[in-house]
mmCIF file of the N, C-alpha and C atoms, coordinates in Angstrom:
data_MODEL
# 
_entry.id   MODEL 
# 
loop_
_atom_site.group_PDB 
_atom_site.id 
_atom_site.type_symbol 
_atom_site.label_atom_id 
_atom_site.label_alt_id 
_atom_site.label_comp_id 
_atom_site.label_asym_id 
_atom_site.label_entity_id 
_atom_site.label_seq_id 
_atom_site.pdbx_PDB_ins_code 
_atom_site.Cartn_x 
_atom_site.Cartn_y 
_atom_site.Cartn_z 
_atom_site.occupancy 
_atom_site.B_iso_or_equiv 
_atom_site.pdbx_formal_charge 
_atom_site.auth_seq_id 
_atom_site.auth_comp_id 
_atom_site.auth_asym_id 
_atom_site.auth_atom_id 
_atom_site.pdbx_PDB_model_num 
ATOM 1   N N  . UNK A 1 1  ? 142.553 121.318 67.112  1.00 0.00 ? 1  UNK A N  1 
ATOM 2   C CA . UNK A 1 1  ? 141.779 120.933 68.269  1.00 0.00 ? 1  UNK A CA 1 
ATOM 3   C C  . UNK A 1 1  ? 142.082 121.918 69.408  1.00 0.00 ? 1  UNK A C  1 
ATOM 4   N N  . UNK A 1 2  ? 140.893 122.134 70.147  1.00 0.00 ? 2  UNK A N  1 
ATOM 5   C CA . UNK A 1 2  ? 141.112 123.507 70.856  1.00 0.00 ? 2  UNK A CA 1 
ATOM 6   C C  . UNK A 1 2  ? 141.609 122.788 72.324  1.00 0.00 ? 2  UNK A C  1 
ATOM 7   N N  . UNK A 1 3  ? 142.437 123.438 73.032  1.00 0.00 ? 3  UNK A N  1 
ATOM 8   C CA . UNK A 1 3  ? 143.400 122.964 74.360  1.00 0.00 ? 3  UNK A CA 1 
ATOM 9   C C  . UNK A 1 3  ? 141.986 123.366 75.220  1.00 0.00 ? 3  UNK A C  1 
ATOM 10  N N  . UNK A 1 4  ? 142.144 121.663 76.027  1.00 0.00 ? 4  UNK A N  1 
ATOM 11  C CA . UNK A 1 4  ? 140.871 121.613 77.432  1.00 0.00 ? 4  UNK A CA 1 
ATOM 12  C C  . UNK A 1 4  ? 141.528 121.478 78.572  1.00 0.00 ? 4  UNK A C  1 
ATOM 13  N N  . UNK A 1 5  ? 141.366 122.522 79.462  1.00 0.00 ? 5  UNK A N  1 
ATOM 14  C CA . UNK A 1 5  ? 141.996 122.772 80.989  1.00 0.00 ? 5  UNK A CA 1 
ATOM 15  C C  . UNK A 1 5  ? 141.621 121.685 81.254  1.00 0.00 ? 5  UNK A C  1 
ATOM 16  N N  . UNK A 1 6  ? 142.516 121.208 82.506  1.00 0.00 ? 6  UNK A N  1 
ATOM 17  C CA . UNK A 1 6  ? 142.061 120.189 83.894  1.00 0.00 ? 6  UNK A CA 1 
ATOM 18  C C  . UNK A 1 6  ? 140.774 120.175 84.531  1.00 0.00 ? 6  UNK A C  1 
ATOM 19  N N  . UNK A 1 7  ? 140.315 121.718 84.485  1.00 0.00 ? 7  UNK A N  1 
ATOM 20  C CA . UNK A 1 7  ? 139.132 121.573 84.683  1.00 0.00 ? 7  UNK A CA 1 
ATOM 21  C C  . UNK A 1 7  ? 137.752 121.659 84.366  1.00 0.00 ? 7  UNK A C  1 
ATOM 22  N N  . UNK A 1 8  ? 138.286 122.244 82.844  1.00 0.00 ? 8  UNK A N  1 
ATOM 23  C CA . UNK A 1 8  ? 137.269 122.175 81.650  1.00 0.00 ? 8  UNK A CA 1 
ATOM 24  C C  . UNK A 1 8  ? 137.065 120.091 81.692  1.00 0.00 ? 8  UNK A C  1 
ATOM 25  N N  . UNK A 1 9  ? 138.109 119.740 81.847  1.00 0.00 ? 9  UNK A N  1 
ATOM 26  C CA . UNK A 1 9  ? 138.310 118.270 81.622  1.00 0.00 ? 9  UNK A CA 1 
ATOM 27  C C  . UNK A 1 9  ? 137.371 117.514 82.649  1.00 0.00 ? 9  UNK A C  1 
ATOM 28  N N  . UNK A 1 10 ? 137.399 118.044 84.059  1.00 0.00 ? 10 UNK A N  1 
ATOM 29  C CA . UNK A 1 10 ? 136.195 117.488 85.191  1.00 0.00 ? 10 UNK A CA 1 
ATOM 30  C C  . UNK A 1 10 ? 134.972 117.875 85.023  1.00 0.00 ? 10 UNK A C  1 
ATOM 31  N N  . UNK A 1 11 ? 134.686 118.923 84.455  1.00 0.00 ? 11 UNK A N  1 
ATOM 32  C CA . UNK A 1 11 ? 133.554 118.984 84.315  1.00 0.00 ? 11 UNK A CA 1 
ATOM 33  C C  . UNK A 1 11 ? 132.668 118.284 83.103  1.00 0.00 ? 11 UNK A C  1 
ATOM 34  N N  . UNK A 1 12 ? 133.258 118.396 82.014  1.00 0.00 ? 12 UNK A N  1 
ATOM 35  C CA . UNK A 1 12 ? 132.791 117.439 80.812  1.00 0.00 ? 12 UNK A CA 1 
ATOM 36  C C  . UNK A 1 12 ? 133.046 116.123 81.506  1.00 0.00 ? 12 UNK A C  1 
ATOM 37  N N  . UNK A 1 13 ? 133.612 115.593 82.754  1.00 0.00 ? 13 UNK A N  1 
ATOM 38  C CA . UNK A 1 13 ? 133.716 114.437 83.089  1.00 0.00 ? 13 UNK A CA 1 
ATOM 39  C C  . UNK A 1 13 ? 132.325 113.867 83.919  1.00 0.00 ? 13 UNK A C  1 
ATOM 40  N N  . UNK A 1 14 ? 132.088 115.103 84.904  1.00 0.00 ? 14 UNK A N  1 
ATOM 41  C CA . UNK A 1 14 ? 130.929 114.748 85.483  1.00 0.00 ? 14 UNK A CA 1 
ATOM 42  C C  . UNK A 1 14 ? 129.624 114.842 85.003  1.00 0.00 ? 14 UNK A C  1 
ATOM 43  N N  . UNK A 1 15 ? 129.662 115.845 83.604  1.00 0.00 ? 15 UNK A N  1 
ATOM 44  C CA . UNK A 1 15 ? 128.510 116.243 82.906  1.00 0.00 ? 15 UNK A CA 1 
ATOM 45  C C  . UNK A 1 15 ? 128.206 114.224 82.290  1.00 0.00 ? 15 UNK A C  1 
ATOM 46  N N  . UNK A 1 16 ? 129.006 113.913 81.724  1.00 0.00 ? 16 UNK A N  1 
ATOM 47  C CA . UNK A 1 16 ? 129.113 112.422 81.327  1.00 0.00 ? 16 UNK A CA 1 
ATOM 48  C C  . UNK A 1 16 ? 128.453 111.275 82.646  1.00 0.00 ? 16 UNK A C  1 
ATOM 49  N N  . UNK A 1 17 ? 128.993 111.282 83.729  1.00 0.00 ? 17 UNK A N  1 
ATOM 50  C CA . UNK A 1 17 ? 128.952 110.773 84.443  1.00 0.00 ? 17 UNK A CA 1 
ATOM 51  C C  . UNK A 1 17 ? 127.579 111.184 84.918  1.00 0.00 ? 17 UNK A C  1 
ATOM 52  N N  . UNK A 1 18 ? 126.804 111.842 85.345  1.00 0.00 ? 18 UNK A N  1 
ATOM 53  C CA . UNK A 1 18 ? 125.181 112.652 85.888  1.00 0.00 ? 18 UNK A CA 1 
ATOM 54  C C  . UNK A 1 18 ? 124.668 112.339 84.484  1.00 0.00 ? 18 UNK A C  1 
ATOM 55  N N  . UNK A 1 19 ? 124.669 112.149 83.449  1.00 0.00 ? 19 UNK A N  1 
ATOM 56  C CA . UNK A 1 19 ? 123.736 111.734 82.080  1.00 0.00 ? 19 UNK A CA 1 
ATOM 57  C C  . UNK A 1 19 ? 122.625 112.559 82.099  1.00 0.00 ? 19 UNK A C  1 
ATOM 58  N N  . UNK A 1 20 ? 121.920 112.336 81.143  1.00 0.00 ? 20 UNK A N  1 
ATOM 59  C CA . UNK A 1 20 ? 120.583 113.063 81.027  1.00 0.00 ? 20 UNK A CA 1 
ATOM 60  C C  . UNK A 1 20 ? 119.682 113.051 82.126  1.00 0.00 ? 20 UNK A C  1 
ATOM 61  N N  . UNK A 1 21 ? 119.519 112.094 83.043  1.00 0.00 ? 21 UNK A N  1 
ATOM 62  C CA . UNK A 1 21 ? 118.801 112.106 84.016  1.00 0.00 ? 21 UNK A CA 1 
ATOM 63  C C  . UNK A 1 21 ? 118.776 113.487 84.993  1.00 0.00 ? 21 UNK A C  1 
ATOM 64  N N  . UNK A 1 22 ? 120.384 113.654 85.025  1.00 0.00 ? 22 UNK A N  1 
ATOM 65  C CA . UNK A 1 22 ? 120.843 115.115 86.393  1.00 0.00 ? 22 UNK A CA 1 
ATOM 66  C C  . UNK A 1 22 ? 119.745 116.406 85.085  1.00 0.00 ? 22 UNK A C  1 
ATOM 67  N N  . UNK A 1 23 ? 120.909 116.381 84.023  1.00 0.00 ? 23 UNK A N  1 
ATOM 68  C CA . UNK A 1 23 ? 119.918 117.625 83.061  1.00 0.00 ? 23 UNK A CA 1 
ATOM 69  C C  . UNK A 1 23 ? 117.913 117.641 83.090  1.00 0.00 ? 23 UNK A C  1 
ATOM 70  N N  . UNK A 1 24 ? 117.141 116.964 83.049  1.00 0.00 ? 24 UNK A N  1 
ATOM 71  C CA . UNK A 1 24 ? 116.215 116.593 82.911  1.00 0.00 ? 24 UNK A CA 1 
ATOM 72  C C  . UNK A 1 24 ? 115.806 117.217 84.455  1.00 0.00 ? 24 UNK A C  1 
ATOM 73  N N  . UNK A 1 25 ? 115.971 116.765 85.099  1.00 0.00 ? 25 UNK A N  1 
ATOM 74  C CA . UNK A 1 25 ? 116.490 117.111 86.808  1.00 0.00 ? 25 UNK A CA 1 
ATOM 75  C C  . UNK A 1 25 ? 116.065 118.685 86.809  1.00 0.00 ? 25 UNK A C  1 
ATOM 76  N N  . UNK A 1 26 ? 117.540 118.858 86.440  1.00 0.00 ? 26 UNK A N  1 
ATOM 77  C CA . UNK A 1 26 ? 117.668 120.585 86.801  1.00 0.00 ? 26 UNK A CA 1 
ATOM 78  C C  . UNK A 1 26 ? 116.775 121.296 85.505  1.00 0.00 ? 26 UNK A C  1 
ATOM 79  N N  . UNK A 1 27 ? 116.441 120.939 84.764  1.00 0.00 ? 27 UNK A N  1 
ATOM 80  C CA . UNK A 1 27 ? 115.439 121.662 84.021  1.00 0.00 ? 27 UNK A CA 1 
ATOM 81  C C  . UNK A 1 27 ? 114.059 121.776 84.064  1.00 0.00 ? 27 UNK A C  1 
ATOM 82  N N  . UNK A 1 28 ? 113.474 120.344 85.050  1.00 0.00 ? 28 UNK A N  1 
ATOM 83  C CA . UNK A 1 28 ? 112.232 120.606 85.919  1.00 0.00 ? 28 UNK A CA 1 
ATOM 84  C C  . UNK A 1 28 ? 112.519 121.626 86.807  1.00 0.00 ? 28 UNK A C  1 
ATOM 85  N N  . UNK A 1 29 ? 113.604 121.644 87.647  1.00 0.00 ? 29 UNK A N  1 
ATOM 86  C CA . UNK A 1 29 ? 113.601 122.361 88.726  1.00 0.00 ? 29 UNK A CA 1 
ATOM 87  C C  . UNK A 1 29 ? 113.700 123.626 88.263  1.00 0.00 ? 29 UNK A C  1 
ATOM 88  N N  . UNK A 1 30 ? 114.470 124.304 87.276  1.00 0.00 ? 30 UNK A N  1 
ATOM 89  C CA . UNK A 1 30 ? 114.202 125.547 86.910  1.00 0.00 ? 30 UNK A CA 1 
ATOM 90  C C  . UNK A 1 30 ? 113.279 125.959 86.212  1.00 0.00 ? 30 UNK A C  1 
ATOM 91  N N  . UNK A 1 31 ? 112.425 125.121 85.438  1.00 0.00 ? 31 UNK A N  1 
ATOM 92  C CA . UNK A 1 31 ? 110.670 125.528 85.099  1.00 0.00 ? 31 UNK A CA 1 
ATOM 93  C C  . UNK A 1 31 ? 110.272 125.541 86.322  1.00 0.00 ? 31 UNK A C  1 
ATOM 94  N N  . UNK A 1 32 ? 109.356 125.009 87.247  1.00 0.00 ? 32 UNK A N  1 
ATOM 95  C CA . UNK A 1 32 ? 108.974 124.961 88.133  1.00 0.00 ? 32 UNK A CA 1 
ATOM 96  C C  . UNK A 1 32 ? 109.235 125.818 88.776  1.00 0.00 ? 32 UNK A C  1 
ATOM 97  N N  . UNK A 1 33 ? 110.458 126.323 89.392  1.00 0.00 ? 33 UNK A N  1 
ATOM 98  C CA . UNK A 1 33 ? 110.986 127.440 89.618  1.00 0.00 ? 33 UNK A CA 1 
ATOM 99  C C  . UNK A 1 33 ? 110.614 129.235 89.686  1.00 0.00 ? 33 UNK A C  1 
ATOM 100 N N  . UNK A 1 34 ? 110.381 128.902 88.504  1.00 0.00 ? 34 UNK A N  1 
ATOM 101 C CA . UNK A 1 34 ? 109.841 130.224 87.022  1.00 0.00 ? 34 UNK A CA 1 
ATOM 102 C C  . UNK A 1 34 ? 108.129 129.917 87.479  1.00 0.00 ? 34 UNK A C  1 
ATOM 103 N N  . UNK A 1 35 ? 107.461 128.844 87.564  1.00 0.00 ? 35 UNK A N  1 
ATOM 104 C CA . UNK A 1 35 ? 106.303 128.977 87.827  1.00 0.00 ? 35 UNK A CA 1 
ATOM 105 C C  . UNK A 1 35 ? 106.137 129.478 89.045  1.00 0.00 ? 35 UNK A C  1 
ATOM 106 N N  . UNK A 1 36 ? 106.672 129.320 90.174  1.00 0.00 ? 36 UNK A N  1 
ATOM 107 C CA . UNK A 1 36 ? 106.580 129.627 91.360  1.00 0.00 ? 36 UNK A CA 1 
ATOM 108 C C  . UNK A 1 36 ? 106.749 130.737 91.697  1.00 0.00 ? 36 UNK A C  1 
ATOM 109 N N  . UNK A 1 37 ? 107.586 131.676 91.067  1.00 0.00 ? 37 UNK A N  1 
ATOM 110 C CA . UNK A 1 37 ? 108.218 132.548 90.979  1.00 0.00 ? 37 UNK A CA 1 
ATOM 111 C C  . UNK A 1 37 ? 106.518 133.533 90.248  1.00 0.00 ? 37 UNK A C  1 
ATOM 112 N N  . UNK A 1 38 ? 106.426 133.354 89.580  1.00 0.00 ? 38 UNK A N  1 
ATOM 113 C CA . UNK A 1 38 ? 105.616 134.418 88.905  1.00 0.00 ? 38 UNK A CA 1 
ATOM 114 C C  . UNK A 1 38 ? 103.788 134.263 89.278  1.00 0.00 ? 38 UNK A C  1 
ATOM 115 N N  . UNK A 1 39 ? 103.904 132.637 89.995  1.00 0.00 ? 39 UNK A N  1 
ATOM 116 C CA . UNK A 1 39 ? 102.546 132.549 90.895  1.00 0.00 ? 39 UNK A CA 1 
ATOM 117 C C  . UNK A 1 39 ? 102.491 133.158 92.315  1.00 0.00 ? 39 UNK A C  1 
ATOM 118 N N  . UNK A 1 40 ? 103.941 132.947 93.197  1.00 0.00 ? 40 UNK A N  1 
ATOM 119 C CA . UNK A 1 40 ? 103.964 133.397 94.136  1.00 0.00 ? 40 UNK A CA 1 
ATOM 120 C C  . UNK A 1 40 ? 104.625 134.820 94.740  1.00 0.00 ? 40 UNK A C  1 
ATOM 121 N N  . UNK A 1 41 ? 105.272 134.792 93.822  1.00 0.00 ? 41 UNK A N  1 
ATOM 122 C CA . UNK A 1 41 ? 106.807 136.035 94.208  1.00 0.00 ? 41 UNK A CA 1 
ATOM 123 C C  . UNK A 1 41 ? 107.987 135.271 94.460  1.00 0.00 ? 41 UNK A C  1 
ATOM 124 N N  . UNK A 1 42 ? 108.669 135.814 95.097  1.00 0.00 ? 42 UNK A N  1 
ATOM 125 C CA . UNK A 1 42 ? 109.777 135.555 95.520  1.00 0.00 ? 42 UNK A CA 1 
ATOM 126 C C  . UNK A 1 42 ? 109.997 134.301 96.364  1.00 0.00 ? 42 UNK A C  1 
ATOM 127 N N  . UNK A 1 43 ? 110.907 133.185 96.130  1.00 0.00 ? 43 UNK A N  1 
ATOM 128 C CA . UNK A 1 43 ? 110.809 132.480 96.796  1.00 0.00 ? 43 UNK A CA 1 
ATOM 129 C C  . UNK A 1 43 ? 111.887 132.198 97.926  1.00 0.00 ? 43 UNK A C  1 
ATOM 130 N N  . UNK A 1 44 ? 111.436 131.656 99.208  1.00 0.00 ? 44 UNK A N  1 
ATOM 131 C CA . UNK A 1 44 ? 111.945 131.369 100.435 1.00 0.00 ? 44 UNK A CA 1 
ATOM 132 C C  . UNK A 1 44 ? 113.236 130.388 100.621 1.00 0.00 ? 44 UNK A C  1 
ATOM 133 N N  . UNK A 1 45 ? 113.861 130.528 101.358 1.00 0.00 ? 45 UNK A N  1 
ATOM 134 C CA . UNK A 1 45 ? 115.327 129.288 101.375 1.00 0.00 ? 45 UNK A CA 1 
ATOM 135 C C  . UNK A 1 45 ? 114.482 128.377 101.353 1.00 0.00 ? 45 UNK A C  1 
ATOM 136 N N  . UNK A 1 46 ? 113.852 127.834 102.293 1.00 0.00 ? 46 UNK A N  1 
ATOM 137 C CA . UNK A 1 46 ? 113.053 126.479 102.329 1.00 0.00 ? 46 UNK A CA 1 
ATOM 138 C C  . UNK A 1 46 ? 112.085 125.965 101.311 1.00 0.00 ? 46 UNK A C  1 
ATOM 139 N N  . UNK A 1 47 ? 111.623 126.916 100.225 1.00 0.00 ? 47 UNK A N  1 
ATOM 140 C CA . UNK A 1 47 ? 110.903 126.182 99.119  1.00 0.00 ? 47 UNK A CA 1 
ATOM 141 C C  . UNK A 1 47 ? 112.076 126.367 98.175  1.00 0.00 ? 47 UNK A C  1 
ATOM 142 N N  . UNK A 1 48 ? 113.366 126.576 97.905  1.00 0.00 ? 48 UNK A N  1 
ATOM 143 C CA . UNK A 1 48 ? 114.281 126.562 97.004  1.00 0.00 ? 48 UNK A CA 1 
ATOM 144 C C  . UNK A 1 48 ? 114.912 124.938 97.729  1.00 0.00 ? 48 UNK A C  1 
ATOM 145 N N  . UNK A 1 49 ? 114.723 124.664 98.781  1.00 0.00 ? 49 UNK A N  1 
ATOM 146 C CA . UNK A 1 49 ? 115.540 123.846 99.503  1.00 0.00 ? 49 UNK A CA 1 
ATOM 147 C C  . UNK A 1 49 ? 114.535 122.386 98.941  1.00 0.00 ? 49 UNK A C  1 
ATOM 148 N N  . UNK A 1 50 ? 113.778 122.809 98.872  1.00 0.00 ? 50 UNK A N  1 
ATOM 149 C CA . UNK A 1 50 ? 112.463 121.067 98.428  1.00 0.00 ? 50 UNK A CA 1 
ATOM 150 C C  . UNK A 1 50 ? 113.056 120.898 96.956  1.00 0.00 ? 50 UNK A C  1 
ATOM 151 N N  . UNK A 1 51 ? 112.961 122.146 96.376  1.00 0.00 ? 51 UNK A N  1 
ATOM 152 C CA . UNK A 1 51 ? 113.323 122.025 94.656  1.00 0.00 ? 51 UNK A CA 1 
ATOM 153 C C  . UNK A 1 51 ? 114.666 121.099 94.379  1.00 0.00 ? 51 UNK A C  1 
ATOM 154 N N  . UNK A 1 52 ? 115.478 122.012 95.373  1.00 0.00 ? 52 UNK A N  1 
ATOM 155 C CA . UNK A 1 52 ? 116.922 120.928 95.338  1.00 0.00 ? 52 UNK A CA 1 
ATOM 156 C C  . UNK A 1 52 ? 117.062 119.374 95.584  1.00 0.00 ? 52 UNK A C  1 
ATOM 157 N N  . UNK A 1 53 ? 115.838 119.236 96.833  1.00 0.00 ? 53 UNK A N  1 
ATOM 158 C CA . UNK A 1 53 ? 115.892 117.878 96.538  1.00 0.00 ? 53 UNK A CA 1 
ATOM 159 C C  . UNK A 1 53 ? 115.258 117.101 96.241  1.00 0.00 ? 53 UNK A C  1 
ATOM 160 N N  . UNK A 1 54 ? 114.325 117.291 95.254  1.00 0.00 ? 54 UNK A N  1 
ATOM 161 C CA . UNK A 1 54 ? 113.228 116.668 94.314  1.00 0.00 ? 54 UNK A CA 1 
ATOM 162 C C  . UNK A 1 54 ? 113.670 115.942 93.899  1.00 0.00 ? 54 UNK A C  1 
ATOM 163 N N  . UNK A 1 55 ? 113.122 114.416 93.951  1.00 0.00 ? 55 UNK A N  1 
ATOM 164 C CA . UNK A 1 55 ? 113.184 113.656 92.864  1.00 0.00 ? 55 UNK A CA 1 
ATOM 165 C C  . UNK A 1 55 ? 112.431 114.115 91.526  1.00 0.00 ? 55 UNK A C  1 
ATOM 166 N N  . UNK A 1 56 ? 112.532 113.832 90.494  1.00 0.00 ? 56 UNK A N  1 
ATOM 167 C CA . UNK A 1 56 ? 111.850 113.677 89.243  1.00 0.00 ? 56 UNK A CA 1 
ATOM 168 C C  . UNK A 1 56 ? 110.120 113.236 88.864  1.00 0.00 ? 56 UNK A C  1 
ATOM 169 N N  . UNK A 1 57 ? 109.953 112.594 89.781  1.00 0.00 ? 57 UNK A N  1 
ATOM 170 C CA . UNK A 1 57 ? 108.884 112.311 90.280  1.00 0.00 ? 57 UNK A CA 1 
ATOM 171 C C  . UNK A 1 57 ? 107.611 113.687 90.950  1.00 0.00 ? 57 UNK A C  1 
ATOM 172 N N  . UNK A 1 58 ? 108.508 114.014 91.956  1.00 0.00 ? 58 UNK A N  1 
ATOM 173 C CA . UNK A 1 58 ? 108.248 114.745 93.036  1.00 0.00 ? 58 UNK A CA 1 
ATOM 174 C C  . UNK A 1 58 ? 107.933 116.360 92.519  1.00 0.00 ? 58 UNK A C  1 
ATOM 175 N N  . UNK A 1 59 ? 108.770 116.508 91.594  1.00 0.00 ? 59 UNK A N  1 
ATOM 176 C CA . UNK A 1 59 ? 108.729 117.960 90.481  1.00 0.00 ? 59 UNK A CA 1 
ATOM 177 C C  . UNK A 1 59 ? 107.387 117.431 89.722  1.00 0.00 ? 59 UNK A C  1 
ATOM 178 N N  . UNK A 1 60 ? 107.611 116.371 89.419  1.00 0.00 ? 60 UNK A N  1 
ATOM 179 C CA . UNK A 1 60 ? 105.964 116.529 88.443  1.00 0.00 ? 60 UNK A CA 1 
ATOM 180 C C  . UNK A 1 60 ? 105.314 116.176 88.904  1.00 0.00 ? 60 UNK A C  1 
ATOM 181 N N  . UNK A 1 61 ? 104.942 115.746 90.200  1.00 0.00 ? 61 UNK A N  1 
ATOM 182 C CA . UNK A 1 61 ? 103.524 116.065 91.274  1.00 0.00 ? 61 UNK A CA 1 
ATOM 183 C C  . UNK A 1 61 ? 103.340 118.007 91.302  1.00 0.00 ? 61 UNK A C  1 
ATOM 184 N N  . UNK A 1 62 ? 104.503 118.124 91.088  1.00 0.00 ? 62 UNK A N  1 
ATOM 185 C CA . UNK A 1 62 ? 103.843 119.824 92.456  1.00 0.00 ? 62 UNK A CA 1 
ATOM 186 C C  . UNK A 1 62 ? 104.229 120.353 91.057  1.00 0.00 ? 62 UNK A C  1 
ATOM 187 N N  . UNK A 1 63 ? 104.619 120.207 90.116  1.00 0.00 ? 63 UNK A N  1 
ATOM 188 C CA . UNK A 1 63 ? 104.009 121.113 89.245  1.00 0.00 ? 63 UNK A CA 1 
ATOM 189 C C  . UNK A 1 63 ? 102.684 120.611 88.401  1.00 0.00 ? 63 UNK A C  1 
ATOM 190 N N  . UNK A 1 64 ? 101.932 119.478 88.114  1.00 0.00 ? 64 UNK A N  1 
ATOM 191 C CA . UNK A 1 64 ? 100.636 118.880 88.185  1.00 0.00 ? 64 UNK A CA 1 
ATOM 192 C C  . UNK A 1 64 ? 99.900  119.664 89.395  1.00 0.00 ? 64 UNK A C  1 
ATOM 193 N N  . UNK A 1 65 ? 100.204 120.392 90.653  1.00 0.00 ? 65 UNK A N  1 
ATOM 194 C CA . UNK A 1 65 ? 99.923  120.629 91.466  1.00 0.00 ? 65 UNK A CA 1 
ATOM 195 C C  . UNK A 1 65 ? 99.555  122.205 91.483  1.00 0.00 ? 65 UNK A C  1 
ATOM 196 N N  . UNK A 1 66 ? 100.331 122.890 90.845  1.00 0.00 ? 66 UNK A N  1 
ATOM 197 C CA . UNK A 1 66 ? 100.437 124.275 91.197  1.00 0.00 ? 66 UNK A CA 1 
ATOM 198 C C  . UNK A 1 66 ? 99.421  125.846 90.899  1.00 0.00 ? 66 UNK A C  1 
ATOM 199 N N  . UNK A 1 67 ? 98.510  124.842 89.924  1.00 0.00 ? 67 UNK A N  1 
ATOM 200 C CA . UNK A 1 67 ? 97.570  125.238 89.605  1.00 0.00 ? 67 UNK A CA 1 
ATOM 201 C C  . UNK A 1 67 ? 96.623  125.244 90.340  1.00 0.00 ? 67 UNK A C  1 
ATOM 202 N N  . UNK A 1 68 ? 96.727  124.625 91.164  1.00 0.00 ? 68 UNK A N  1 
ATOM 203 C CA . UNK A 1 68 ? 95.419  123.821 92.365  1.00 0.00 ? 68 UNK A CA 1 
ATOM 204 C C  . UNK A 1 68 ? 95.529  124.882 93.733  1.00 0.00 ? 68 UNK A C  1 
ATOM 205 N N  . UNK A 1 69 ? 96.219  125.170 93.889  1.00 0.00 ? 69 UNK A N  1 
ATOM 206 C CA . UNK A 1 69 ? 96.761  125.639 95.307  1.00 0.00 ? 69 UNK A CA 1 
ATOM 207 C C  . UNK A 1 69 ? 96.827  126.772 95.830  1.00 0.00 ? 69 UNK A C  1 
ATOM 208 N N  . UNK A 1 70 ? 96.451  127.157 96.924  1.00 0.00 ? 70 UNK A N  1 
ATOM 209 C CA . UNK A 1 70 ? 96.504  128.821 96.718  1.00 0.00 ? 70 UNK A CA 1 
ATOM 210 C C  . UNK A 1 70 ? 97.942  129.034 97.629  1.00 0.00 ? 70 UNK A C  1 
ATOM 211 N N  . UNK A 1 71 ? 98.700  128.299 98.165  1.00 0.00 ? 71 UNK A N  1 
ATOM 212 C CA . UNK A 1 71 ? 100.193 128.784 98.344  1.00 0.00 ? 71 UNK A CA 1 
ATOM 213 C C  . UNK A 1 71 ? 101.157 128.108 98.374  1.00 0.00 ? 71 UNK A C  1 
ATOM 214 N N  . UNK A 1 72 ? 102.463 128.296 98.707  1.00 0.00 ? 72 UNK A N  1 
ATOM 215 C CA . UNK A 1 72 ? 103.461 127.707 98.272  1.00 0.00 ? 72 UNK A CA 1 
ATOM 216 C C  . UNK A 1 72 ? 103.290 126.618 99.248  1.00 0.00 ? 72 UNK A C  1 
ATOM 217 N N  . UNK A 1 73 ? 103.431 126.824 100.208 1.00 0.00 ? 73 UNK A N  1 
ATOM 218 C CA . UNK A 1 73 ? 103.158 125.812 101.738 1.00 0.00 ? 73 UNK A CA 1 
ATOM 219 C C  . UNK A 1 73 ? 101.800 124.685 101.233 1.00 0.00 ? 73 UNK A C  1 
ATOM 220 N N  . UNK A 1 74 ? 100.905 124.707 100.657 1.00 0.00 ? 74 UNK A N  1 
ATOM 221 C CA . UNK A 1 74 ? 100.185 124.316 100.170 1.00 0.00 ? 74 UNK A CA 1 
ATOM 222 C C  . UNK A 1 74 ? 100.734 123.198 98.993  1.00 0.00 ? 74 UNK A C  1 
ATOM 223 N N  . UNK A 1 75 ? 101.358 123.691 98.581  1.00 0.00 ? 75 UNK A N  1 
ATOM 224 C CA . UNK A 1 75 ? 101.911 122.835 97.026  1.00 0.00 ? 75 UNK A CA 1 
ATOM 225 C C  . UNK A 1 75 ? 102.736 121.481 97.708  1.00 0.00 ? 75 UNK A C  1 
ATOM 226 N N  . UNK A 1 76 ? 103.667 122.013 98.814  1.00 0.00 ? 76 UNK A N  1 
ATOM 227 C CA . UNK A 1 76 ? 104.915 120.672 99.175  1.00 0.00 ? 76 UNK A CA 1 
ATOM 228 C C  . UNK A 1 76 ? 104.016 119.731 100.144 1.00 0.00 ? 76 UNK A C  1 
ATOM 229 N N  . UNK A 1 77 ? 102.683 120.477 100.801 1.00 0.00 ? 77 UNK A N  1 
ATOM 230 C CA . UNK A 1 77 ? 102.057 119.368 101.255 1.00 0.00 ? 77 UNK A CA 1 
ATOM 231 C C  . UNK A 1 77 ? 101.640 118.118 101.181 1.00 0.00 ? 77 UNK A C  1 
ATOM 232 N N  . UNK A 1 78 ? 101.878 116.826 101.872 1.00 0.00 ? 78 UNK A N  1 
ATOM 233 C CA . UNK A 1 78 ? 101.407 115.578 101.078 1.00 0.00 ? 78 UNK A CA 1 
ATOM 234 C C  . UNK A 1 78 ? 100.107 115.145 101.355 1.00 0.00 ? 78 UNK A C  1 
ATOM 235 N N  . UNK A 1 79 ? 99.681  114.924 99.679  1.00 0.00 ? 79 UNK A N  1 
ATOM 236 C CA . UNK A 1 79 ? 98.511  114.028 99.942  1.00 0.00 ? 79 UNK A CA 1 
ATOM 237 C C  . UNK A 1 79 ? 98.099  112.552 99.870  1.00 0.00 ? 79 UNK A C  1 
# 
């Protein structure tokens, strides 16, 4: 059995603790991401800053969305 640091040990702790929900999470946010990225260019602190705090929900509005829109400012708008 291979020796797990203290902090190899917190992190498999919190990976447990965040469940599939956090993963699911951050893997909308980095598709979405990648879409934005190659629809818009480069993206701004403040549209990296919405991504971060997306609900799950909120990622699959604006990427349902991103097709529609002609800019980024456009996409976080509510309708």
């Amino acid at each position: 059995m291979p020796y797990v640091t203290s902090v190899e040990r917190l992190a498999i702790q919190r990976r447990i603790e965040q469940g599939p929900e956090q993963g699911r999470l951050e893997g909308k946010i980095e598709g979405l991401e990648r879409l934005l990225v190659k629809r818009f260019g480069s993206l701004d602190a403040a549209t990296r800053k919405h991504l971060e705090l997306a609900t799950l929900e909120r990622l699959d509005c604006w990427t349902d969305r991103i097709l529609g829109v002609s800019t980024v400012k456009a996409m976080f708008e509510e309708h």
